[in-house]
Each structure stands twice: as structure tokens, then as C-alpha cells.
N, CA, C and O atoms as CSV, one atom per row, in Angstrom:
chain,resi,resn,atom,element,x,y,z
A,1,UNK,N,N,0.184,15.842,56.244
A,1,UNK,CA,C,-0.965,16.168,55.428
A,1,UNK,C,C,-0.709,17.490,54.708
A,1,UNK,O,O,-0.406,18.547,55.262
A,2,UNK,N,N,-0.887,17.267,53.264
A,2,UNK,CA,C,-0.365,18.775,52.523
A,2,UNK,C,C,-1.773,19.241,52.905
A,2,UNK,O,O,-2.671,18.424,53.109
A,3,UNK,N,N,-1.992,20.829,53.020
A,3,UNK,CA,C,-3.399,21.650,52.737
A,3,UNK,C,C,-3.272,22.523,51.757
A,3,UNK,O,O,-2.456,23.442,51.686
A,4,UNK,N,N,-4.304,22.145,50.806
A,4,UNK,CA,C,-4.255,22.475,49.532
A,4,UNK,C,C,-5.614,23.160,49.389
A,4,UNK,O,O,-6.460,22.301,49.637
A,5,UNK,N,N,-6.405,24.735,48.998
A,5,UNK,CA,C,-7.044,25.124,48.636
A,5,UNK,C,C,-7.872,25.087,47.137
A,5,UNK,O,O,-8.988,25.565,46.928
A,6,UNK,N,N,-7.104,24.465,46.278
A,6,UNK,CA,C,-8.073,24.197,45.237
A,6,UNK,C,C,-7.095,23.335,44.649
A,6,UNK,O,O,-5.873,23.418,44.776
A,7,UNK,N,N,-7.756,22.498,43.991
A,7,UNK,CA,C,-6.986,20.905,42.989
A,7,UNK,C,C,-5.835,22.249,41.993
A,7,UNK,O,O,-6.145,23.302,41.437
A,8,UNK,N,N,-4.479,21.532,42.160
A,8,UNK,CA,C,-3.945,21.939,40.939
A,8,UNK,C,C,-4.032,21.337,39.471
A,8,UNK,O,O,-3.409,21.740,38.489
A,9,UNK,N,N,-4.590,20.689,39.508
A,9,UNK,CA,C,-5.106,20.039,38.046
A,9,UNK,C,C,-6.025,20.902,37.594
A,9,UNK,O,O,-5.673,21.689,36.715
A,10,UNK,N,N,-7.752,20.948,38.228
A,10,UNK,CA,C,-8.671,21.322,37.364
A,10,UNK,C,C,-9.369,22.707,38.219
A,10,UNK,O,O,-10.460,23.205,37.943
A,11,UNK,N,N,-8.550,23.109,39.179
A,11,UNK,CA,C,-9.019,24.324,39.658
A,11,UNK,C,C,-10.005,23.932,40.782
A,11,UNK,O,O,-10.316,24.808,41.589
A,12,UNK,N,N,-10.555,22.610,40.909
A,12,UNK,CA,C,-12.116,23.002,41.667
A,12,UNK,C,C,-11.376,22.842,43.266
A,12,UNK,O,O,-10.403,22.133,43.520
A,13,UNK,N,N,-12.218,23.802,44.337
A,13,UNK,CA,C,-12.436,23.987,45.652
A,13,UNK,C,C,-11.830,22.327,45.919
A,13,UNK,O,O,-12.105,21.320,45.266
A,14,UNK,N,N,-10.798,22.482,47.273
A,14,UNK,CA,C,-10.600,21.352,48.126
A,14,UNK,C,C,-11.541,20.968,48.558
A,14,UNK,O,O,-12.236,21.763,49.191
A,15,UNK,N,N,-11.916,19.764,48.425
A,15,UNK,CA,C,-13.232,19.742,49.567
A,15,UNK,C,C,-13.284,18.129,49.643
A,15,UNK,O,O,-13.293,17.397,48.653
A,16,UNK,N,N,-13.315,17.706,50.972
A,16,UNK,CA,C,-13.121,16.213,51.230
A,16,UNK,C,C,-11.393,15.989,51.001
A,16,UNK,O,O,-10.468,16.801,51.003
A,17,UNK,N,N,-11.437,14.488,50.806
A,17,UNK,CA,C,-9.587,14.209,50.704
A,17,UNK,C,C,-9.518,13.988,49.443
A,17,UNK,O,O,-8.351,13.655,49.235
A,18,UNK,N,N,-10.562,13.974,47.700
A,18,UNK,CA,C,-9.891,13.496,46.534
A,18,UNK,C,C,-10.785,14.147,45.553
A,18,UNK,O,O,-12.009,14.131,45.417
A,19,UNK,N,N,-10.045,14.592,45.055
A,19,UNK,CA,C,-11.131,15.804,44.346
A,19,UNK,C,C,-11.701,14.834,42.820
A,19,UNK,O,O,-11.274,13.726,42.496
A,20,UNK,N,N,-12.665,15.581,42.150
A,20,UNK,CA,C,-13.380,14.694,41.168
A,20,UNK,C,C,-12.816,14.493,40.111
A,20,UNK,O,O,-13.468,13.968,39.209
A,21,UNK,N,N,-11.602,14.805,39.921
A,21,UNK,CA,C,-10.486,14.392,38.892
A,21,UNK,C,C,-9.902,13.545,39.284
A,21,UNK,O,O,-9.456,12.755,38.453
A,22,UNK,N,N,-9.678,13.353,40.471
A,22,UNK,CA,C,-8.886,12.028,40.850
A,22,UNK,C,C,-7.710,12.482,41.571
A,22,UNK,O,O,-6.961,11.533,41.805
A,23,UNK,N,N,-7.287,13.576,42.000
A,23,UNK,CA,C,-6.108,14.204,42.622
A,23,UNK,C,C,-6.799,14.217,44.522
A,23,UNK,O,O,-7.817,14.690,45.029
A,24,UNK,N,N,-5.348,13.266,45.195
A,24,UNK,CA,C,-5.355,13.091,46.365
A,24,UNK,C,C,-5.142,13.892,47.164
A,24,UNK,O,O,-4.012,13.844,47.650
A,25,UNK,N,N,-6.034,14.922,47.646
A,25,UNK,CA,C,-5.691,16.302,48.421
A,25,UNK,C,C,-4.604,15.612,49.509
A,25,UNK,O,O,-3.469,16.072,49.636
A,26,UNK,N,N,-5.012,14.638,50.154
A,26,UNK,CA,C,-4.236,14.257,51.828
A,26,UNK,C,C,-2.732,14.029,51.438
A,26,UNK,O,O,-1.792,14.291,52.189
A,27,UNK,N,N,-2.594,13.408,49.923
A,27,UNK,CA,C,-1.033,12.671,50.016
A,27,UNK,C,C,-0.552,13.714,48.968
A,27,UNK,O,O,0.662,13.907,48.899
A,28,UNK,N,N,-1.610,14.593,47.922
A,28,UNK,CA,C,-0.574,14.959,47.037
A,28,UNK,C,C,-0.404,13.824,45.876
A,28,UNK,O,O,0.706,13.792,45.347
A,29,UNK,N,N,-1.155,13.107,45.528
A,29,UNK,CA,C,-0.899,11.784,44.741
A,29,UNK,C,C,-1.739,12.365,43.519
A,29,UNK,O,O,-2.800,12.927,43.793
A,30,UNK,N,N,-1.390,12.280,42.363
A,30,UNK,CA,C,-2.260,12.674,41.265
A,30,UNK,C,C,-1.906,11.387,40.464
A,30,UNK,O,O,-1.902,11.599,39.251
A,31,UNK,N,N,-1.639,10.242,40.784
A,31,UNK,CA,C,-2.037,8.791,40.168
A,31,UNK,C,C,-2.951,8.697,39.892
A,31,UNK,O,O,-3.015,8.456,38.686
A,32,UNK,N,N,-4.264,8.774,40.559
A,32,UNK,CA,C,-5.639,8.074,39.862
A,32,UNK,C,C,-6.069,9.684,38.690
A,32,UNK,O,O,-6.800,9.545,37.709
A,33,UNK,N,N,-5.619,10.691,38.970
A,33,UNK,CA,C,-6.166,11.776,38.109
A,33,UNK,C,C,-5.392,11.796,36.765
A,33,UNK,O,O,-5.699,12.575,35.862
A,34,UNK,N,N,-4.489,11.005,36.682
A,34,UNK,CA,C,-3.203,10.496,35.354
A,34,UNK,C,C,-3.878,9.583,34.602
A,34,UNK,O,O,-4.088,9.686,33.393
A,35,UNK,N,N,-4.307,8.454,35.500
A,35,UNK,CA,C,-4.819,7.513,34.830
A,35,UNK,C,C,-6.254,7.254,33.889
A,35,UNK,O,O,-6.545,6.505,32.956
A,36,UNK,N,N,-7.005,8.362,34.721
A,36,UNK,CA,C,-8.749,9.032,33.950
A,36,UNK,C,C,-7.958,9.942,33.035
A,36,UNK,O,O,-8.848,10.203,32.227
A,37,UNK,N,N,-7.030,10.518,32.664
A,37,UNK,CA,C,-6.625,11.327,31.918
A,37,UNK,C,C,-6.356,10.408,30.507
A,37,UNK,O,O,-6.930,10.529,29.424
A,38,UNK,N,N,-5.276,9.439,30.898
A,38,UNK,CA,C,-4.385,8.455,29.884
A,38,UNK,C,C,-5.964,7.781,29.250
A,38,UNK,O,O,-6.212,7.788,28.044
A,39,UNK,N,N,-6.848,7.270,30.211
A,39,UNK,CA,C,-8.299,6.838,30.030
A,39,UNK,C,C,-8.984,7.809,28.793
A,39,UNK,O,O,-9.307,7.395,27.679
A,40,UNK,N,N,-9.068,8.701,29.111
A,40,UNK,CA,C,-9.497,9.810,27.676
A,40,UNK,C,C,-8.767,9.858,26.559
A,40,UNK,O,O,-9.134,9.579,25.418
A,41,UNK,N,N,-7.513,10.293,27.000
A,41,UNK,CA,C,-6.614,10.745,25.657
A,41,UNK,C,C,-6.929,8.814,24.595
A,41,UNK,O,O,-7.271,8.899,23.416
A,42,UNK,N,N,-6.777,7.596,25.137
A,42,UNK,CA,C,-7.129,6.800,24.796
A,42,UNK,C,C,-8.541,7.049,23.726
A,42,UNK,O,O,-8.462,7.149,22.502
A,43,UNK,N,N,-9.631,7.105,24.422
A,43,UNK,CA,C,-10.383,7.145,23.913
A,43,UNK,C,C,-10.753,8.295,23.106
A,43,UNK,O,O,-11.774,8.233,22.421
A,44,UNK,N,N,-10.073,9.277,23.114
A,44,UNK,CA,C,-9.932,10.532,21.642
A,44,UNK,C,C,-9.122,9.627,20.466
A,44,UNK,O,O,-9.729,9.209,19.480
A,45,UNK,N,N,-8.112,9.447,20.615
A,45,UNK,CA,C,-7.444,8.460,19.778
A,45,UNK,C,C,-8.560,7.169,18.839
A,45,UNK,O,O,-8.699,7.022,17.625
A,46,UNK,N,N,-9.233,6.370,20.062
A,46,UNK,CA,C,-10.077,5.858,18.628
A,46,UNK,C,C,-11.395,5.975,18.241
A,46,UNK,O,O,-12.175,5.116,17.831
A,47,UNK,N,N,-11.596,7.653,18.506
A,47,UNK,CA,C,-12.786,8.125,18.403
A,47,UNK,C,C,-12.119,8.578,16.741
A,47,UNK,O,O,-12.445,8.093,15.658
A,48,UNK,N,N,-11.166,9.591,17.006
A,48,UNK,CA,C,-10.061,9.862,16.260
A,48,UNK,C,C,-10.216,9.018,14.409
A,48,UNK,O,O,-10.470,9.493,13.302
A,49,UNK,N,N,-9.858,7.390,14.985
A,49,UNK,CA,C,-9.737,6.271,14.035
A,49,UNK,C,C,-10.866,6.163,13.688
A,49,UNK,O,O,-11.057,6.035,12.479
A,50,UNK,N,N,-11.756,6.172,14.390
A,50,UNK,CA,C,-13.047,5.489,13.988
A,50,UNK,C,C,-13.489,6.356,12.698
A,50,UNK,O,O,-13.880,5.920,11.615
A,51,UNK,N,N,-13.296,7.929,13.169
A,51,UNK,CA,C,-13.769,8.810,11.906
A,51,UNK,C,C,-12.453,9.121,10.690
A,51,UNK,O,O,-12.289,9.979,9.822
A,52,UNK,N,N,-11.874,8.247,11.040
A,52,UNK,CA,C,-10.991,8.682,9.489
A,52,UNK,C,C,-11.397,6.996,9.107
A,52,UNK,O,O,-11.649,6.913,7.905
A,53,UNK,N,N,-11.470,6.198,9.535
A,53,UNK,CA,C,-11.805,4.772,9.218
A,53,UNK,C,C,-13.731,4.582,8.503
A,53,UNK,O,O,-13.971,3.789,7.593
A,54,UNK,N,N,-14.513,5.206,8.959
A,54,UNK,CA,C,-15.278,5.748,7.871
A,54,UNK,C,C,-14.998,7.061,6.738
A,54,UNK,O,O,-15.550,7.068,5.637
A,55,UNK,N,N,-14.341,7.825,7.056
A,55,UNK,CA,C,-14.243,8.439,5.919
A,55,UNK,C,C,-13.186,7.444,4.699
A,55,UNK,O,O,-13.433,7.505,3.495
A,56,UNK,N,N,-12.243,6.734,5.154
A,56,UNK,CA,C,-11.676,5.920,4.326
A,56,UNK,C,C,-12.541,4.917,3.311
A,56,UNK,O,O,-12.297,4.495,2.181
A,57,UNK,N,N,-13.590,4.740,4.165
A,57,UNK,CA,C,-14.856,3.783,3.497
A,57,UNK,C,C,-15.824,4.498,2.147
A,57,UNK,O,O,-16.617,3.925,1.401
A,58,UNK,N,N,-15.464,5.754,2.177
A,58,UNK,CA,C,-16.351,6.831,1.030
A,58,UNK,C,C,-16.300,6.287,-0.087
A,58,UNK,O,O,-17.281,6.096,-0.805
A,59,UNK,N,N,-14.883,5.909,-0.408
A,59,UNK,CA,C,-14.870,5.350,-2.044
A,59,UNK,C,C,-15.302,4.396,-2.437
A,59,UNK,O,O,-15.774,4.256,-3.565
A,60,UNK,N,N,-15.203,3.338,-1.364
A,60,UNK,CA,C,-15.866,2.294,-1.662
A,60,UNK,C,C,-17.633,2.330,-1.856
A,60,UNK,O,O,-18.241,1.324,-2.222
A,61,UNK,N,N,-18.107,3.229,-1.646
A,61,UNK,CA,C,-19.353,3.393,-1.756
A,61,UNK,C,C,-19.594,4.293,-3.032
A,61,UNK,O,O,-20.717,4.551,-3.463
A,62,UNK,N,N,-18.686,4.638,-3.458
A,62,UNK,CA,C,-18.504,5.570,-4.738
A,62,UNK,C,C,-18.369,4.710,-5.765
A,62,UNK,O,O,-18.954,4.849,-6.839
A,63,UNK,N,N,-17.439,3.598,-5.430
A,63,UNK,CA,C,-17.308,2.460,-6.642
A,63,UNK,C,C,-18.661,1.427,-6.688
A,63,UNK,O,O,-19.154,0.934,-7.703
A,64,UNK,N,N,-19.026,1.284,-5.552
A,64,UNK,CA,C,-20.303,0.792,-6.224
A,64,UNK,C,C,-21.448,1.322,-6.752
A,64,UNK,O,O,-22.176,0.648,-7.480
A,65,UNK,N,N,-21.733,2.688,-6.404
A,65,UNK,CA,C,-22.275,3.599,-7.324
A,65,UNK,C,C,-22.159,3.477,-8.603
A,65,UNK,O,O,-23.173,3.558,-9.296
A,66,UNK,N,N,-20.632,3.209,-9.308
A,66,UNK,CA,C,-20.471,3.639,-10.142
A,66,UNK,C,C,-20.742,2.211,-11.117
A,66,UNK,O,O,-20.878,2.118,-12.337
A,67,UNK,N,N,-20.757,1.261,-10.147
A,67,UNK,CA,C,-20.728,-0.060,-10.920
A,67,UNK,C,C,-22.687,-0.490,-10.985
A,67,UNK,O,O,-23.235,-1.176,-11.848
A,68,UNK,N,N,-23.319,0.158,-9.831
A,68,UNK,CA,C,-24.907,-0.468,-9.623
A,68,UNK,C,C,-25.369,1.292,-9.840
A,68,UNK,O,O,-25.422,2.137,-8.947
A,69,UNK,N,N,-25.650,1.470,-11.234
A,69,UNK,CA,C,-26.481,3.108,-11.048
A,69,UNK,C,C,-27.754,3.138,-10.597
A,69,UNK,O,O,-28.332,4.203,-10.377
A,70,UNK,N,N,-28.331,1.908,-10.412
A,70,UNK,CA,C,-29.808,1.865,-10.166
A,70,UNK,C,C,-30.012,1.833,-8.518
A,70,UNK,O,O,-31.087,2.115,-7.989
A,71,UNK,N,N,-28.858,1.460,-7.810
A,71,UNK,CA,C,-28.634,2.301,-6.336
A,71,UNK,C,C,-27.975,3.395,-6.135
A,71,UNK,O,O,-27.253,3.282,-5.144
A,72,UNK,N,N,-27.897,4.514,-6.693
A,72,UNK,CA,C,-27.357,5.254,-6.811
A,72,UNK,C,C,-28.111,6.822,-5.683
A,72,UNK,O,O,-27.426,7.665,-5.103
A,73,UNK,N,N,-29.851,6.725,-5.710
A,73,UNK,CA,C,-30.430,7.522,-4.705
A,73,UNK,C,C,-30.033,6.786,-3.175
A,73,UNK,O,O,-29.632,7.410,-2.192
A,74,UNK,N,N,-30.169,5.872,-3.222
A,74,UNK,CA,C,-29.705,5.291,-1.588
A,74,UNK,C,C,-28.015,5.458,-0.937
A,74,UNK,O,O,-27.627,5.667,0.213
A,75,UNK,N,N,-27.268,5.264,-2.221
A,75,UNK,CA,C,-26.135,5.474,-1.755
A,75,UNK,C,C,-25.617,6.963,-1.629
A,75,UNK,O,O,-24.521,7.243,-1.143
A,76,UNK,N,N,-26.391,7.758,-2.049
A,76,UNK,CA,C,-26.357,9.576,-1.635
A,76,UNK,C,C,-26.410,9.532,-0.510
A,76,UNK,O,O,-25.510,10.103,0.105
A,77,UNK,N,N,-27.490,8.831,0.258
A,77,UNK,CA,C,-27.770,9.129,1.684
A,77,UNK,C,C,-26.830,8.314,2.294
A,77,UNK,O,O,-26.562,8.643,3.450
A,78,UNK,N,N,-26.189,7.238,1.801
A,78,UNK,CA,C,-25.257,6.504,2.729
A,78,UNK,C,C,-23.448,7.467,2.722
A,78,UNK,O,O,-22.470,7.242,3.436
A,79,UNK,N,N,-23.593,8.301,1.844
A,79,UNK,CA,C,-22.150,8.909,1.674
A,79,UNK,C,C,-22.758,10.234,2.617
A,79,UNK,O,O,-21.884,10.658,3.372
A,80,UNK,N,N,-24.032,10.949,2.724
A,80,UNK,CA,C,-24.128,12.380,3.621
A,80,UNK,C,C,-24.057,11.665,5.158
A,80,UNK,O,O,-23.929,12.451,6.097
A,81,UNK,N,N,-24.145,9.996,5.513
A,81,UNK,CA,C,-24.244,9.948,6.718
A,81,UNK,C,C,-22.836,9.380,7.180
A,81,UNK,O,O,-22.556,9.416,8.378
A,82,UNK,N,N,-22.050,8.918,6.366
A,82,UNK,CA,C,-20.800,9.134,6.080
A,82,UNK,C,C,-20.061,10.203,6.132
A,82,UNK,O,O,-18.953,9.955,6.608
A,83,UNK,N,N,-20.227,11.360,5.819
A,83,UNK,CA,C,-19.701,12.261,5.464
A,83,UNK,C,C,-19.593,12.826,6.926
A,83,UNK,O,O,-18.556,13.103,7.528
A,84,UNK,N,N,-21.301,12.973,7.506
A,84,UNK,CA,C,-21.434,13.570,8.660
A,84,UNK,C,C,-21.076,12.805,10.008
A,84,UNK,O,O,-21.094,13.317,11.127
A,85,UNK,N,N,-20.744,11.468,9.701
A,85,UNK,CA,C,-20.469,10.965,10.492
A,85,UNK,C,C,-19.322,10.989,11.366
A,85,UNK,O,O,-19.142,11.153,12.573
A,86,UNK,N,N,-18.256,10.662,9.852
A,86,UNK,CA,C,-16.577,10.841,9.396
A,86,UNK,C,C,-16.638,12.449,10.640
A,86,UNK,O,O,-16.030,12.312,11.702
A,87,UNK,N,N,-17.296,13.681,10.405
A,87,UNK,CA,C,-16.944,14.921,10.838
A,87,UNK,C,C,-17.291,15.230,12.058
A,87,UNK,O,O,-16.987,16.276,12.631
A,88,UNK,N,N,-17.819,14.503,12.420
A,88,UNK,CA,C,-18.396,14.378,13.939
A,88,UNK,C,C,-17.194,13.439,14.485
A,88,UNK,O,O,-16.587,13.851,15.473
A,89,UNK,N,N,-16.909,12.522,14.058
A,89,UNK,CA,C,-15.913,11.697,15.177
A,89,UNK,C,C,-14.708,11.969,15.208
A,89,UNK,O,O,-13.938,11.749,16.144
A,90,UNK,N,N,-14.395,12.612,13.883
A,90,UNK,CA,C,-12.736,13.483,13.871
A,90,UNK,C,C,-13.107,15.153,14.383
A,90,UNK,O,O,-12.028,15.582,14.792
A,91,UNK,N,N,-13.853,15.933,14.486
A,91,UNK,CA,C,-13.838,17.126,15.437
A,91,UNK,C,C,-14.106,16.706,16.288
A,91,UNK,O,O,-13.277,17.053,17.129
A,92,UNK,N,N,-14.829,16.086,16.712
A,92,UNK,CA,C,-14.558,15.713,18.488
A,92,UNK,C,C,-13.688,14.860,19.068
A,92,UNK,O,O,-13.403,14.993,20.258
A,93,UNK,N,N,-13.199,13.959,18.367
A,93,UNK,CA,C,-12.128,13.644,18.695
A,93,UNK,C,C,-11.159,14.553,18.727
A,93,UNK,O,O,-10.843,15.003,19.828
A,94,UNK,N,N,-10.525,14.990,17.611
A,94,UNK,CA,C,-9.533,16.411,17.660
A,94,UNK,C,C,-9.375,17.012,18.851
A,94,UNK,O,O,-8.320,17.322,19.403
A,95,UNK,N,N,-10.845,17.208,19.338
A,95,UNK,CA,C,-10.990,18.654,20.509
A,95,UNK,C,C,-10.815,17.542,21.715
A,95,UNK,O,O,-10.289,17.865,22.780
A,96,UNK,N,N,-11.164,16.569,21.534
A,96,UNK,CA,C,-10.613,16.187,23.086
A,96,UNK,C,C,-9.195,15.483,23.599
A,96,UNK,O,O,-8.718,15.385,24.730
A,97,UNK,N,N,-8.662,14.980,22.148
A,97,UNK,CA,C,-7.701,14.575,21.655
A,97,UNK,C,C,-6.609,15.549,22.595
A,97,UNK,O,O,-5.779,15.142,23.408
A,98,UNK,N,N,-6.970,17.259,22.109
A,98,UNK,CA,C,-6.319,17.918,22.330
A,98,UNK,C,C,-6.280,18.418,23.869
A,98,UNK,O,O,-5.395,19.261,24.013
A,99,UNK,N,N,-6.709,18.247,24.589
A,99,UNK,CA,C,-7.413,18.944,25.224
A,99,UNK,C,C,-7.009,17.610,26.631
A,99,UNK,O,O,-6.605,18.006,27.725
A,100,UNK,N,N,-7.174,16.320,26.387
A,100,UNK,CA,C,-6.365,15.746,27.593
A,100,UNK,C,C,-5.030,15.270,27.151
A,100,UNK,O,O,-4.381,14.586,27.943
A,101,UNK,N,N,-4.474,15.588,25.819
A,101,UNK,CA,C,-2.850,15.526,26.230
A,101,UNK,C,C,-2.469,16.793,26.756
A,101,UNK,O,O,-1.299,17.048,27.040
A,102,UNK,N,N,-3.086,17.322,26.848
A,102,UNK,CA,C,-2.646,18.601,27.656
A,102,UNK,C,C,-2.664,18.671,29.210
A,102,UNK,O,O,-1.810,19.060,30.006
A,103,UNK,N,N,-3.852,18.192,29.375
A,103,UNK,CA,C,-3.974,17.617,30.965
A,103,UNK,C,C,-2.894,16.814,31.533
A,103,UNK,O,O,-2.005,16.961,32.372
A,104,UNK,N,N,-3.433,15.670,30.540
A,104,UNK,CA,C,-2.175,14.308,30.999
A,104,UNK,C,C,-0.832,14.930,30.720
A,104,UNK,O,O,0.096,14.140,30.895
A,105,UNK,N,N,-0.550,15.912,30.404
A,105,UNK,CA,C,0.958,16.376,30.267
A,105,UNK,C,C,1.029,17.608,31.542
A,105,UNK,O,O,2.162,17.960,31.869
A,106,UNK,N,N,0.126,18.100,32.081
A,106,UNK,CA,C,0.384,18.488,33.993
A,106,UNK,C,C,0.316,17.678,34.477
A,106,UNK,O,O,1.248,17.446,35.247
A,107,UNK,N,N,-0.531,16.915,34.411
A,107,UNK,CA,C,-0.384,15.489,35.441
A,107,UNK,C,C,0.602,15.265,35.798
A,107,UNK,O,O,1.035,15.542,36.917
A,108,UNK,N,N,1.339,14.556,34.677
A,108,UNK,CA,C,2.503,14.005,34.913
A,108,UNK,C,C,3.731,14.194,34.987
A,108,UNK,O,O,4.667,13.411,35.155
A,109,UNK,N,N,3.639,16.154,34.744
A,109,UNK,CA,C,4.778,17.181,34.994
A,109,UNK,C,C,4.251,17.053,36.567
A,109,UNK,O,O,4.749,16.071,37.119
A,110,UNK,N,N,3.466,17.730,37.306
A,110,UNK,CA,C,2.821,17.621,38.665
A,110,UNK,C,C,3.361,16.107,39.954
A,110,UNK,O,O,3.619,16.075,41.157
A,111,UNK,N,N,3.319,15.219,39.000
A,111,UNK,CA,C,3.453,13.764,39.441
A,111,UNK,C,C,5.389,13.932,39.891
A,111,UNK,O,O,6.023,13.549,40.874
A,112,UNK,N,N,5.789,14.662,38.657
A,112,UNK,CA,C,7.052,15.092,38.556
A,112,UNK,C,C,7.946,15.236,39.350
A,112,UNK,O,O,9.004,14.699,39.678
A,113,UNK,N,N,7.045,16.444,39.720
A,113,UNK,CA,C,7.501,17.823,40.615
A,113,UNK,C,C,8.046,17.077,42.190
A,113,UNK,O,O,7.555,15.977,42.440
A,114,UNK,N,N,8.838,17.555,43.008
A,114,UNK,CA,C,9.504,16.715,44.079
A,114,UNK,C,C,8.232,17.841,45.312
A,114,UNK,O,O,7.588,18.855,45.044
A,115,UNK,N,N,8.346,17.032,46.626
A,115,UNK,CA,C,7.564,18.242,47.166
A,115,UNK,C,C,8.295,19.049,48.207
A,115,UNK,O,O,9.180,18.565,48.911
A,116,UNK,N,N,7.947,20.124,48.265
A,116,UNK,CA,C,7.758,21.320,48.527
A,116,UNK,C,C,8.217,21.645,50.471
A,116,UNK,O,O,7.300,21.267,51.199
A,117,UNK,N,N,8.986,22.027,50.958
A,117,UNK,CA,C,9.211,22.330,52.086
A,117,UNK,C,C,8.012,23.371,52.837
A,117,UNK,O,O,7.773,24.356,52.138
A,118,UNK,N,N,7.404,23.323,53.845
A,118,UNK,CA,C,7.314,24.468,54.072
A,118,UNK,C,C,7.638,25.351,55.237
A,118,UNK,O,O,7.376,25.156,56.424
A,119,UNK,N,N,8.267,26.373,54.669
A,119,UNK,CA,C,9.237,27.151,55.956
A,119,UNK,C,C,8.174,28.094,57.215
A,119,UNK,O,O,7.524,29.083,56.878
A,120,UNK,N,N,8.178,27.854,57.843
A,120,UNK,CA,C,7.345,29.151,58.753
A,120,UNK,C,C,8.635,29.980,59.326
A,120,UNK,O,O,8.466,30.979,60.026
């Protein structure tokens, strides 16, 4: 049994055998804390798509503007919720994007790592 005082992943207090990231205090196993990781970075990715995949959609709402002028007040509001939409799902995506390949890249340096002797 390794004894480990706080998760090397996310810092929090040992406490019980598997901390709330998913890292196995008893074995030392950071498999399930890799896999909620790979689980995010996933889902930054097509949070990611989703907002460049509406912002890709802008023009097309520009060309029909330009073809129907008599919808032209409705489609203002469909390009600001567009606009704000597009910027909301690419900064937060970005930030989390960033933020568990960084994780998932200790993880799986950690997962890496061979273990550890200990000498008394």
C-alpha cells in the first residue's frame, strides 16, 4: 500500500482510497483520473467546433440579408446571437481545452513514472 498525503494530480488531502479525480491512493493507479481527463479534453474539442461551426454560419446569414432586405431587422439579432454565441463556445472551450491537456499530460507522464523504492 503506497501512503500518499495529498493526490499528485490535483493537490486535494488523501482521504479514503480514490480521490475525486479519479487517482487510486491504495495502488497508485491514475487510470480512471486519465480517462475523466481524455473525457474533457474531448469535450473542449467539440465545444471548440461547435463555436467556430457557428461562427462559420455568419455569412450565410449575411447573404440572405443581402438577398431578403425586408428581413434584414431580424437577421441583426440572429448574427449578435451568433456572434455571442460563436464567443462563448470558443473562449470556453479554449480555456478548458487548455487547461486538461495539461492535466492529461501529468496524468500520463505520472502513469509513466516507474515506482519508487522506499529506503528506511
Amino acid at each position: 500500500m503506497i501512503e500518499i498525503a495529498s493526490c499528485p494530480l490535483c493537490d486535494a488531502p488523501a482521504t479514503g482510497t480514490r480521490c475525486s479525480c479519479g487517482y487510486d491512493f491504495t495502488t497508485g493507479d491514475p487510470g480512471l483520473a486519465i480517462e475523466a481527463r481524455k473525457t474533457r479534453f474531448l469535450s473542449a474539442r467539440r465545444r471548440l467546433r461547435r463555436g467556430f461551426v457557428i461562427l462559420a454560419t455568419l455569412p450565410i446569414t449575411v447573404a440572405i440579408a443581402q438577398a431578403a432586405p425586408s428581413v434584414l431587422l431580424l437577421l441583426r439579432a440572429v448574427w449578435l446571437t451568433q456572434l455571442f454565441a460563436s464567443a462563448y463556445f470558443i473562449v470556453g472551450g479554449l480555456r478548458t481545452y487548455v487547461v486538461a491537456r495539461r492535466e492529461l499530460a501529468a496524468a500520463t507522464q505520472l502513469q509513466q513514472l516507474p515506482s519508487a523504492r522506499v529506503v528506511r
